[in-house]
C-alpha positions in Angstrom: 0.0 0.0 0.0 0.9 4.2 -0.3 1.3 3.4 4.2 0.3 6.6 6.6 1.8 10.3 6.6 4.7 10.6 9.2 4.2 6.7 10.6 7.5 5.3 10.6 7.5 1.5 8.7 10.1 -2.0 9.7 12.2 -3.1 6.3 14.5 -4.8 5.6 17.9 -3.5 4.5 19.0 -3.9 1.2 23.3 -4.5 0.9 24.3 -1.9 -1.3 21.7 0.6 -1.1 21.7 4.0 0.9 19.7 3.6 4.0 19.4 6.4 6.2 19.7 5.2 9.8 18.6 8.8 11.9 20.2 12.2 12.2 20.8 11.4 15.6 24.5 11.1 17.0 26.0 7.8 15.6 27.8 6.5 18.7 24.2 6.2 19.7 22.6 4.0 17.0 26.0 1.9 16.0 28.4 2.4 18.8 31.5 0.2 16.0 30.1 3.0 13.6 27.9 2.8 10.0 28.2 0.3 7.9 28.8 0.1 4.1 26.0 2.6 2.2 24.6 3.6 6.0 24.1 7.4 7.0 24.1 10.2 7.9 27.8 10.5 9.1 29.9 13.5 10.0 33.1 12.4 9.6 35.0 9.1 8.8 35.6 8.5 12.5 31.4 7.7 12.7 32.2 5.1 9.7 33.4 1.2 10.4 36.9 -0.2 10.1 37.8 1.2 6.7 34.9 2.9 5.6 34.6 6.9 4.8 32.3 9.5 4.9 31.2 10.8 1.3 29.6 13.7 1.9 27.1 15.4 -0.7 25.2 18.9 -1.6 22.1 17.4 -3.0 21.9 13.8 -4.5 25.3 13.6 -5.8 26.3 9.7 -6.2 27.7 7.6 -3.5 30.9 5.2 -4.5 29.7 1.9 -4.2 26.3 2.3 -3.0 22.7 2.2 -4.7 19.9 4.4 -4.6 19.5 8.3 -4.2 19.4 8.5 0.2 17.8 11.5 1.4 18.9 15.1 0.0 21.9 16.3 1.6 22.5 13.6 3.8 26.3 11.7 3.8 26.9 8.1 3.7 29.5 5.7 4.4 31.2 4.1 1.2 34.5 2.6 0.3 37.2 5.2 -1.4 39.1 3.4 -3.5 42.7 5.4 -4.7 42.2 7.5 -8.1 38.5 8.1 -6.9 36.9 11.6 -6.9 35.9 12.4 -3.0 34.2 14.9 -1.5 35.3 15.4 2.3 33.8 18.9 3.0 32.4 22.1 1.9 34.0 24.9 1.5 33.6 27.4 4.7 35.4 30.8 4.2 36.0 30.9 7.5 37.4 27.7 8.4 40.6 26.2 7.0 40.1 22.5 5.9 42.1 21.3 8.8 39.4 22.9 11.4 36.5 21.8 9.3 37.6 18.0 8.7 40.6 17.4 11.0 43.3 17.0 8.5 44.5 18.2 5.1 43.1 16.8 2.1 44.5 13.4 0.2 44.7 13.0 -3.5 41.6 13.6 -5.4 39.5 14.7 -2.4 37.6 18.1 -2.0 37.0 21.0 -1.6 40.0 23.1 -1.1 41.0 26.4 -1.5 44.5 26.6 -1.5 47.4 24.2 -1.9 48.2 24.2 1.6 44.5 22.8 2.1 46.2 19.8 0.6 48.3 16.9 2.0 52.3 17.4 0.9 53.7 17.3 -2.8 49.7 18.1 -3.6 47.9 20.8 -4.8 44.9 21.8 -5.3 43.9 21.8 -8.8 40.9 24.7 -8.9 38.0 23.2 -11.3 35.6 24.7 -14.2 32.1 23.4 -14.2 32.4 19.5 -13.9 34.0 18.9 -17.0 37.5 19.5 -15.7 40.8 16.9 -15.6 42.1 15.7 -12.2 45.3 14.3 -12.5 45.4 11.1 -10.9 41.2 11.0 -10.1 40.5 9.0 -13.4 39.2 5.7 -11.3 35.2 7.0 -10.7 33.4 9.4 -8.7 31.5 12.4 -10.0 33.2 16.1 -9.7 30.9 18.3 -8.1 30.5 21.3 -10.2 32.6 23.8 -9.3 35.0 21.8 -6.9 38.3 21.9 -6.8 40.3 18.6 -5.6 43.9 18.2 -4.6 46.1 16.6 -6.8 49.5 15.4 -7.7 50.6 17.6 -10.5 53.2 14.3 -11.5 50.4 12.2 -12.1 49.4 14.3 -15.1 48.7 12.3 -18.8 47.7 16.1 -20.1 49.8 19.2 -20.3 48.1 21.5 -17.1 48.4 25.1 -17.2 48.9 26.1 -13.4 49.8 30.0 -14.0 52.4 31.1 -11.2 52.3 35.1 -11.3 50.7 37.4 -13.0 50.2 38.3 -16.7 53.0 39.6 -18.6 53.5 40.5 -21.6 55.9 37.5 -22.2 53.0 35.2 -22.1 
């Protein structure tokens, strides 16, 4: 049946698929953290063993996981190496290190700068979601507008990374 307006309903869970558990703290509902496609988490510390938080704006694609979740909500997922991750939003008044804990790895978002990023990265500053991540070819979606740190060696494409200025040399 179409069930009752605000009655809450027993289901199984589906492997795989997003299934949002409560927006209430996590040591609460799953004191060894979320599993695998389970929110809403703040930070990888409220995920299992290995497991990350893949945070979203809207109904962005989780790695690994089925199903659309509920808007604006983050799930736990694998993140595999060469994969597009977002970590956080971009907060003009916080530095990535106060808003996530740490710098940023390899193909993770959203910095600012390329001390947002993790040593011998930087952070490679996106156009639309069309742009080249050195590195970030193994899956995930870029968020429009991102920008992701990156190892500038890993590059198969000529970058332009402008240093200065423009001149009339260039």
């Amino acid at each position: 049946g179409k069930g009752t307006q605000w009655t809450d309903y027993c289901l199984p869970k589906q492997e795989g698929v997003l299934w949002l558990l409560s927006d209430n703290p996590v040591p609460d509902l799953r004191p060894n953290g979320l599993g695998l496609c389970e929110g809403d988490c703040d930070n990888d510390d409220e995920c299992a063993g290995d497991l990350k938080c893949y945070h979203r704006n809207k109904f962005e694609p989780v790695p690994g996981c089925a199903g659309t979740g509920a808007e604006s909500r983050d799930y736990c997922a694998v993140q595999s190496a060469g994969e597009l991750w977002h970590v956080a939003e971009n907060n003009s008044t916080m530095t990535v290190v106060e808003r996530i804990g740490r710098k940023l790895r390899a193909c993770e978002s959203e910095c600012d700068h390329d001390s947002d990023c993790e040593d011998g990265l930087i952070c490679y500053q996106a156009n639309g979601v069309d742009a080249y991540f050195p590195g970030c070819e193994s899956g995930g979606t870029p968020l429009n507008n991102h920008d992701y740190c990156v190892n500038p060696s890993d590059s198969k494409k000529l970058l332009f990374m402008p240093t200065g200025g423009w001149t009339d040399s260039w």
